[in-house]
N, C-alpha and C positions, 0 to 999 in steps of 0.2 A: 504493500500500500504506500509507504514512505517513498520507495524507489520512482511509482509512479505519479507524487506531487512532486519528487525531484524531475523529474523528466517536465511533467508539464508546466514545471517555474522554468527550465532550461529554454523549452519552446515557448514558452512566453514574452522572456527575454528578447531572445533573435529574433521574434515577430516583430516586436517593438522597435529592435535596431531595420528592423526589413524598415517596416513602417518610416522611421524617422530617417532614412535615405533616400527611400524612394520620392518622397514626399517633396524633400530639397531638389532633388534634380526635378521634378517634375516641374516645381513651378520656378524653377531658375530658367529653365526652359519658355514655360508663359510669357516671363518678364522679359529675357531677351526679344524674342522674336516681338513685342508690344516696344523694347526699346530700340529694335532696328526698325521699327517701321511708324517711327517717331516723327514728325516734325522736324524740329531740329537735327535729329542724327541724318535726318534724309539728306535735309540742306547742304549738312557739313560734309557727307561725303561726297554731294553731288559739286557742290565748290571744288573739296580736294579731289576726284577725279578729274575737272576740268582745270584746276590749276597745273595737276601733274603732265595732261595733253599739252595745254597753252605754253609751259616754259619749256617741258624736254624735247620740244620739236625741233626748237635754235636751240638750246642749251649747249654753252661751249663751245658753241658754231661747230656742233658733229663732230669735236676731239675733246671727248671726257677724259680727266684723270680716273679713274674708277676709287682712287682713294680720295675724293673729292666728294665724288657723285655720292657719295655711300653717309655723307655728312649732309646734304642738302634733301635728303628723306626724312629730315627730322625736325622740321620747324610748321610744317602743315599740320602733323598728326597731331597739334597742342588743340588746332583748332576745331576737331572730333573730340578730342577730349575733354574740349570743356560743354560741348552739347551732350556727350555722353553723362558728362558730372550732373547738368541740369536734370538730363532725364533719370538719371538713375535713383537723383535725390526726391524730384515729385513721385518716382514708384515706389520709394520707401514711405512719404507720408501720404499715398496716396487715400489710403483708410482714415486716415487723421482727420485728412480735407472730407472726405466723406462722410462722415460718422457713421463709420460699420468698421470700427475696430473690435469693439466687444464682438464681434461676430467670430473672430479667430481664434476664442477662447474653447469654441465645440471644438478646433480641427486637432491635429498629432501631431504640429507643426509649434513647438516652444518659438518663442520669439527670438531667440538666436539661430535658430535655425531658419527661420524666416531671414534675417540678415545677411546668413549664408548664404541661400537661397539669392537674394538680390544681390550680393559681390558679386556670385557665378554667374551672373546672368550678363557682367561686363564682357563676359573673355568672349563670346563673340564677335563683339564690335573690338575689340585688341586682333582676334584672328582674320576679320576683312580687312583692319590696316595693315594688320604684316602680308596682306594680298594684295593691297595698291603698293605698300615700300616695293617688293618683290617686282610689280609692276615698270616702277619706275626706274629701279635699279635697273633692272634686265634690260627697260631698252635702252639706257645709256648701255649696257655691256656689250648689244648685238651692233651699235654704230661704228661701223668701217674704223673711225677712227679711236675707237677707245685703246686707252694702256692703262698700265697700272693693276691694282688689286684694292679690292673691297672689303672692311672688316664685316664678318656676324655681327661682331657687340658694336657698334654705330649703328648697321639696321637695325636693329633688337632694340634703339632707343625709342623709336616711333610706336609701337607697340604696348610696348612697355609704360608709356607716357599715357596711353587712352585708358587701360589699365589701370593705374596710379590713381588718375585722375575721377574712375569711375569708382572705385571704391573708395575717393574722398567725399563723393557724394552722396554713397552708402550710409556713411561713418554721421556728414551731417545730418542726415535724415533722424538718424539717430541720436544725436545728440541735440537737435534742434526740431522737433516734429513739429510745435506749432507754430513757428515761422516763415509762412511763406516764401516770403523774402530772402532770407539767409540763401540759399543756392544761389539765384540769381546774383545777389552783390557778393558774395564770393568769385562769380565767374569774372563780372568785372574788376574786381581786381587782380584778380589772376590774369585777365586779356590786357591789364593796362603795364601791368608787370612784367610779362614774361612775352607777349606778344609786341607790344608797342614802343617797352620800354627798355633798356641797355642792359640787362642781367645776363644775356651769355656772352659771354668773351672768357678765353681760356686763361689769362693771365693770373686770376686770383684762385685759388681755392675755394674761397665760397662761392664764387659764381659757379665753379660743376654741382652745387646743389638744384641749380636749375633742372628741367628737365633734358632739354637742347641746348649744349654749347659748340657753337660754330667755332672759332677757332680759326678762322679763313682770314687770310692775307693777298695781296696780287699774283704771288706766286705760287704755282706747285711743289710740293717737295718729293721726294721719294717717299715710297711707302717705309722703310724702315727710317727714315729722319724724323718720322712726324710726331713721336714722342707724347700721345693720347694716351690718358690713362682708360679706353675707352671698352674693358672689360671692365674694371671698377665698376667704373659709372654704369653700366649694365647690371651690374650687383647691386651698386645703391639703389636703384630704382625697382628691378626687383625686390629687393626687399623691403623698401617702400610701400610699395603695392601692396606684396602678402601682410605685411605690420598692419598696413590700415585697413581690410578685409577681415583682420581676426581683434583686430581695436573694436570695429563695431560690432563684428559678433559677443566680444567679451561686455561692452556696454547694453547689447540688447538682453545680455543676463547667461550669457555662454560660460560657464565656470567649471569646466569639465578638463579633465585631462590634455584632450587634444589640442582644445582652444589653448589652453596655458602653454601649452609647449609647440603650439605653431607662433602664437605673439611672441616667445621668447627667440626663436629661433629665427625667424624673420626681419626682427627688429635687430640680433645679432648682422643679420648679414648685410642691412641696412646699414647700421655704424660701420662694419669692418669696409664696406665698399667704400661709406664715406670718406671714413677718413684714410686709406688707403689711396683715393684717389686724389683726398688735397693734396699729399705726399707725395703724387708722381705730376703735379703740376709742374712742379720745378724740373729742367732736365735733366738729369743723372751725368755723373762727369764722361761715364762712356758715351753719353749719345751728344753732350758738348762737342766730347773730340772728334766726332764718326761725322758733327756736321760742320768742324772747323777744316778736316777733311775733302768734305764734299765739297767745301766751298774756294780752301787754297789747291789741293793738290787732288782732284777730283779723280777716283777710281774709273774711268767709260770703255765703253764700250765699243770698237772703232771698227769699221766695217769701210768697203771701200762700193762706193758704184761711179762707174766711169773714171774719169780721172781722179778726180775728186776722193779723200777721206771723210767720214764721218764720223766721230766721236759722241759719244752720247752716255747717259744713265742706263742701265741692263733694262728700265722699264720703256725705254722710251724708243728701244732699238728698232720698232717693228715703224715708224715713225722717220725713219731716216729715207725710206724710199720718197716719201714724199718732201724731204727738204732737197732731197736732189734734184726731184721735177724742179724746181722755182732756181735752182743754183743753175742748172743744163739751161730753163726759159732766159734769163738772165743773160746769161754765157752765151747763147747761141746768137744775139744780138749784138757784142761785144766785136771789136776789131782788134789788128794788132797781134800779140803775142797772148793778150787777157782773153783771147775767141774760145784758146786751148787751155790753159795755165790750171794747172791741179792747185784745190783750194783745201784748206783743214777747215771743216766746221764742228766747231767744237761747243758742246751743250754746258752752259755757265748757270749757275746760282749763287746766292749766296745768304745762306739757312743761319748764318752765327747769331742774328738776333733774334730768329724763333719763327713762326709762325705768322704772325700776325702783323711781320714789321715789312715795311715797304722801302726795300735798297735798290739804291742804283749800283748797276756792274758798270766796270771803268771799261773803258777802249782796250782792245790788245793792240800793243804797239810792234808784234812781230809780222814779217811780210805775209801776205795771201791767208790770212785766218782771218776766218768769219765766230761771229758768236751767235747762235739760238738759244731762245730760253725754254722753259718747260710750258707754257703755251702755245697753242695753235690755232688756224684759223680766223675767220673774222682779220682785225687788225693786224692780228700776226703777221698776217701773210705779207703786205706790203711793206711795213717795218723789215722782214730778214730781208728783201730781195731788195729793197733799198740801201744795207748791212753789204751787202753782199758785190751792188752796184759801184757802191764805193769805194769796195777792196780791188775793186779791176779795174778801178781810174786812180784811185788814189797809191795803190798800195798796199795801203795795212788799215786797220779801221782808225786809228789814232790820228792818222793822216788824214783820212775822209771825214775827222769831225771837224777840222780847220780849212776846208775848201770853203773860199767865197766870191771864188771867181765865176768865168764861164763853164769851166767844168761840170758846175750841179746843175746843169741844163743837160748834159749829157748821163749825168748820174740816175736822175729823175725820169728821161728819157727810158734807159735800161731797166730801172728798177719799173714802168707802170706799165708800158705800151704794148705789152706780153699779155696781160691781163685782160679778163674778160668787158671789167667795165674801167677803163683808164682813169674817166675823172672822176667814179667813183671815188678807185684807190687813190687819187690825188687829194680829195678830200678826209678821206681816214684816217692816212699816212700823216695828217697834219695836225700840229696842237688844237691846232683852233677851228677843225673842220672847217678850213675857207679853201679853196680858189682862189684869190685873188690878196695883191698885199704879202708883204713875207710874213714867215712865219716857222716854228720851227715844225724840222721833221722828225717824227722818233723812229727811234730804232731801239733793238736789243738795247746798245749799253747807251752811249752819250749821241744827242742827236745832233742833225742834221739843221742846216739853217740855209733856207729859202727867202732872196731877196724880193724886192717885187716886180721890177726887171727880169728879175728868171722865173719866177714863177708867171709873167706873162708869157714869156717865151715858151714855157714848159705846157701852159693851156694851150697854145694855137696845133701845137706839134698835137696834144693828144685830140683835142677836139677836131679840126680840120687838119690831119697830116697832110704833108706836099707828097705828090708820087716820088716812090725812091729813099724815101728818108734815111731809112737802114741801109742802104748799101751809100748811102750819102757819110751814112756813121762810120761804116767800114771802110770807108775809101781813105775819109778827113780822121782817122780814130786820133793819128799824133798829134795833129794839133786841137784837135778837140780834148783830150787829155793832158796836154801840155797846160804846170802852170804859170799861172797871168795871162790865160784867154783870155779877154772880154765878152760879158753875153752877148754884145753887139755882134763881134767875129762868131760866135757860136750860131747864132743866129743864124747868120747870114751863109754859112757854111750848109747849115740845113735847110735851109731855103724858105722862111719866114720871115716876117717883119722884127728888126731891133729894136728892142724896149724904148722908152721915152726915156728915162732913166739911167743912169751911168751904175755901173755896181756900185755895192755897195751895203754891208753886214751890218749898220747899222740903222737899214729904211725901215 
């Protein structure tokens, strides 16, 4: 008889556990699919998929760094999160607003389990963000032009933020049931903070408390220089997340075992990410010297096409086919001994101030080198092949930043007229997007300076070329390289009108 009230307390029990599991998934299950087919969640993701189409289509003008792209997946998904935070907090008091809370008092459903119940109801809207990250990432990875490598823990932040965010509006729910309001001016300052306002940049440690720190500067760097603490911070926010998920199960009356030892262990791996990651803010002496390295005596990668060497980062090597297209367009325009002349282009940075810091590279004063940076495309393009223009009239790039003669009629010439739209690139190419007027030109390192005499000269050539012009270049190459031309003589040489204007570096 005993045996058999032991048996039927044993199956009573695991009823109960049956009961009190199934229950939670059931309606975690309700409340997602009611919080993806939200209002708000709709907007935001219907925003964030047309934002992720609208910028990855030009993004990086079609040469992604892939350790780049993999940081720019993280600053949209704040904005699902905090429609997620909204929705998930009116589903917690949504009985409150109702008055059919006593009503929950018949079900099997304790009120921490109810709580549960609503955290798990976030991880959907986490699992369709990490399907647009996924999204966005991959088609920067399938673009012709992509290099580099992409972290897990940087994607895994976009996710993990909706997440975070949706069981902080579990938590208020709970802690705030009959205030309407409270979700909502939490969102706004969370949108005025972390959206609007200056909280991610990598420099401090407490800024990685944020959800998204960008971290981005004008340059690219290698994937091993970039010195991201960006598993931490993957940790911290993970355990962010579970911590606040088992905060509000513990507040809606959870005092059980599990609850006590998921908040302990959560909130552990919260601090340890924390402060583990303020710690890898600063950069360790090895990855100082690995970017004082890359910066004086660069490890590359040197591969030869046509005459020409290329030098490069091991990431960037798949990239060098195409800086030869624009060196050969270049070159094949050129006269002289400059028609044929093997050039070193050599791939520069300079990483010693971090991330975030914006330097200029100096000229290389040695013969026939070029400098490229770790961008491409877009502006790139005419900035090297104007780099490049310069080293086969002037020399050496150091030499081509002091030409102010007729020369940079001929340099300008080479470096645009190759190009699909000329006076596009004539306008790119320049500080100040003009045409007209001098003005300086950039390149890689120290730029180029356009009078307004030659840049007249330089319009007519691309706008209405004379027949012949290029074998006019190749015929006159010496004294059109020669210097102390005058734009006048250059001019005249190529068979357009002489400027009004006498030269002169400082019009």
């Amino acid at each position: 008889m005993s045996t058999a009230l032991v048996e039927d307390t044993v199956s009573g029990q695991a009823a109960a556990r049956e009961r009190g599991v199934r229950p939670v998934f059931a309606l975690a299950r309700f409340e997602a699919r009611r919080l993806l087919l939200s209002i708000p969640v709709v907007i935001a993701f219907v925003a964030y998929v047309a934002w992720i189409v609208w910028r990855t289509r030009t993004s990086w003008d079609g040469y992604p760094a892939l350790q780049d792209a993999d940081r720019a997946t993280q600053s949209m998904p704040m904005l699902v999160g905090l429609a997620v935070l909204l929705c998930a907090n009116r589903a917690v008091v949504r009985s409150e607003r109702h008055g059919t809370e006593q009503h929950f008092s018949v079900l099997v459903l304790e009120p921490w389990r109810r709580a549960a119940a609503h955290a798990l109801s976030v991880v959907p809207a986490a699992l369709l963000t990490a399907v647009c990250v996924a999204g966005q990432f991959g088609w920067e990875a399938l673009k012709p032009g992509a290099i580099g490598h992409g972290s897990p823990a940087e994607l895994a932040v976009g996710p993990l933020t909706v997440l975070a965010f949706g069981a902080l509006g579990v938590l208020l729910g709970q802690l705030v049931r009959s205030a309407a309001f409270a979700a909502p001016l939490l969102v706004v300052v969370l949108l005025l903070t972390l959206v609007l306002g200056t909280a991610p940049g990598g420099g401090d440690g407490l800024a990685w408390l944020a959800p998204a720190v960008s971290g981005s500067g004008p340059d690219t760097f290698p994937s091993d220089l970039l010195g991201r603490p960006a598993a931490w911070h993957a940790l911290y926010l993970a355990g962010a997340a579970l911590c606040v998920a088992f905060l509000a199960a513990a507040v809606a009356g959870g005092r059980g075992g599990f609850v006590r030892a998921g908040l302990a262990l959560s909130l552990a791996a919260a601090v340890t990410g924390g402060v583990l990651q303020a710690g890898g803010v600063s950069p360790s002496p090895e990855l100082t010297a690995a970017r004082e390295r890359a910066s004086v005596r660069p490890e590359l990668t040197c591969v030869e096409h046509g005459r020409s060497r290329y030098c490069a980062f091991p990431e960037w090597e798949p990239r060098t086919g195409t800086w030869a297209g624009v060196v050969d367009s270049v070159q094949s325009l050129a006269g002289g001994s400059a028609h044929d002349r093997p050039l070193l282009v050599r791939q520069r940075i300079d990483a010693r101030y971090g991330l975030e810091a914006d330097t200029a590279i100096p000229a290389l004063t040695d013969a026939h080198q070029v400098t490229v940076g770790t961008a491409w495309g877009g502006n790139r393009v005419p900035e090297f092949s104007s780099a490049v223009a310069a080293v086969l009239v002037a020399g050496s790039e150091a030499a081509g930043t002091e030409i102010c003669d007729g020369r940079m009629v001929t340099v300008m010439w080479l470096s645009l007229s190759w190009q699909d739209d000329p006076m596009d690139a004539l306008r790119r190419v320049r500080l100040d997007d003009s045409v007209t007027g001098s003005a300086l030109v950039l390149s890689p390192t120290d730029g180029l300076t356009m009078t307004e005499g030659q840049t007249d000269v330089v319009r007519h050539l691309l706008e209405d070329p004379p027949a012949g012009v290029g074998a006019r270049v190749k015929e006159h190459w010496a004294e059109l390289t020669k210097p102390g031309v005058t734009t006048a003589r250059a001019a005249g040489l190529l068979g357009v009108a002489a400027p009004k204007k006498a030269d002169s570096c400082e019009d």
